[in-house]
N, C-alpha and C positions, 0 to 999 in steps of 0.2 A: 463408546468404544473408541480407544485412541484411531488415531486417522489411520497411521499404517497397515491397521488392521483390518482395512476394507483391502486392499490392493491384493491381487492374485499372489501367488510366489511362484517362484522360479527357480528353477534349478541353475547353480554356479559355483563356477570354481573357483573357491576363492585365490587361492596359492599357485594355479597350474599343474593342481597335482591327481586330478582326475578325481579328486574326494570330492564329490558335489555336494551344497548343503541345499536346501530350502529357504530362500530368501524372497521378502515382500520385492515385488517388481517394481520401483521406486520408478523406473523412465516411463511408467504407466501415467498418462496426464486425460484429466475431464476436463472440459472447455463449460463453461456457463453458457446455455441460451441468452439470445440476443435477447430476445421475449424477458427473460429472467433479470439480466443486466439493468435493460433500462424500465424494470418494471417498478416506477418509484411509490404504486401506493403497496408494495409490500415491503419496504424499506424505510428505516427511521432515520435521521442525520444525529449522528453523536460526537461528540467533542473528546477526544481520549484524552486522561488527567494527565497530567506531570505527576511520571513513573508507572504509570499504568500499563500491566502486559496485554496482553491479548488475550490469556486463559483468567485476566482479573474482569475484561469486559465481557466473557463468556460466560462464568459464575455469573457474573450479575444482572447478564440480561438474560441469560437461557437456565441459568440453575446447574450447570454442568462447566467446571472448565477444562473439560475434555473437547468440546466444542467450538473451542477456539481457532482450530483450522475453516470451522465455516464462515467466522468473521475474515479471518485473511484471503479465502477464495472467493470468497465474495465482494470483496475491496480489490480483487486482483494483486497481491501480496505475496512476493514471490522471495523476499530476504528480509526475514521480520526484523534483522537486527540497524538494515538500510533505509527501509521503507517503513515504520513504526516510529514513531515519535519518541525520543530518546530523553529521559530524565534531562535537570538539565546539568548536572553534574557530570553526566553522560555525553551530552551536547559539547560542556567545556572542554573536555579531554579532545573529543574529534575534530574538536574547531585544532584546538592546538597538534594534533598529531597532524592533520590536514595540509594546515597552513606555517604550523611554526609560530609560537607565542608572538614574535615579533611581527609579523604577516596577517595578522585575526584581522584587523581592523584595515587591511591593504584595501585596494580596490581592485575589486571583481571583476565588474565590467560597469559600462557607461552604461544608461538608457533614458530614453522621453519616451511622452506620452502621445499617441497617438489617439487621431477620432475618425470614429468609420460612422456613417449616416445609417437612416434606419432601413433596416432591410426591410422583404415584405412579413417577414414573422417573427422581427424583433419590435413590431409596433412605433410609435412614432419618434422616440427620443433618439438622441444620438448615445454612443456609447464609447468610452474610452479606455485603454488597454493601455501597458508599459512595453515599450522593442528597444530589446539592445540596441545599440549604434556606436559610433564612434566619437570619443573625447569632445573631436570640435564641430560636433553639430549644435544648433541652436537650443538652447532649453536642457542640454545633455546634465544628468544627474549620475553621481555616481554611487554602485550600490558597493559595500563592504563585503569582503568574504563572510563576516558571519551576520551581514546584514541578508547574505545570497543564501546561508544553510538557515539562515531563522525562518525565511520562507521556506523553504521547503521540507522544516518542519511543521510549521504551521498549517501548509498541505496536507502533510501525512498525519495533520491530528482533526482532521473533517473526515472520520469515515462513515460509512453505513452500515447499520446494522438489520439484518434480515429480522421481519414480523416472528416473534415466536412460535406462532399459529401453524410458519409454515417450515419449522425446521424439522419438523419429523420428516415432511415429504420433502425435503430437499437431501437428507442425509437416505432415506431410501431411492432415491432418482442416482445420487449421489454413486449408493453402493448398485446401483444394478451399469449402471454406464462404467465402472473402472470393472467391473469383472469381465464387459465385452470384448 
């Protein structure tokens, strides 16, 4: 069943003109359980292809790409065209509408590497992380504007995919919490 077609409707005007129609209640929002969230042995790590949609990784992991909304709410995916990993023909264009052909390759911001010791439940090794800073600090690296959007493409193409096991009960959990 497409998604909207779980959500109540509502009665609304559209025009101001007192002719109400019946519309799905769209400001209707379900929240994932914490429980659900970080439940990672029901969850698989998948790599999204270069051009791949979200109703292409539905098809092929649930048989349905109608489906496709439970990959996005389950990634927490709230603008598939922002947060979904963009072909990369897709990626060139935004780089350059972004930045300006001449700007792609600017710099973004500085950053080094920092090392934080081991805590008590990251075990014994040290572990190091990249923090903005400024130009003239020591060790300072600069990243590229689309050195800065490749990461966070490259973020948005690690998602998780829900066990198929449990999407019957997750789209009935699904639909009894948005008609509340």
């Amino acid at each position: 069943m497409p998604y909207f077609e779980y959500f109540p409707l509502m009665a609304y005007d559209v025009k101001g003109t007192k002719n109400y129609k019946l519309l799905p209640h769209i400001l209707k929002r379900v929240k994932l359980r914490a429980g659900i969230r970080s439940g990672m042995f029901i969850f698989d790590k998948y790599d999204v292809k270069d051009g791949e949609k979200p109703e292409d990784v539905a098809f092929k992991w649930y048989g349905d790409a109608e489906l496709h909304w439970v990959i996005l709410m389950t990634n927490n995916i709230t603008d598939r065209y922002y947060e979904w990993p963009m072909s990369q023909p897709q990626f060139q264009e935004f780089i350059e509408d972004k930045y300006g052909v001449a700007d792609i390759d600017a710099i973004h911001h500085y950053e080094i590497t920092q090392t934080s010791g081991p805590t008590s439940s990251s075990g014994p090794d040290d572990y190091s992380y990249l923090v903005e800073c400024n130009s003239d600090e020591d060790g300072a690296v600069s990243v590229s504007n689309r050195g800065y959007e490749q990461r966070l493409q490259d973020k948005y193409r690690q998602i998780r995919l829900l066990d198929p096991k449990y999407v019957g009960r997750f789209v009935s959990e699904f639909e009894r919490l948005i008609q509340e």
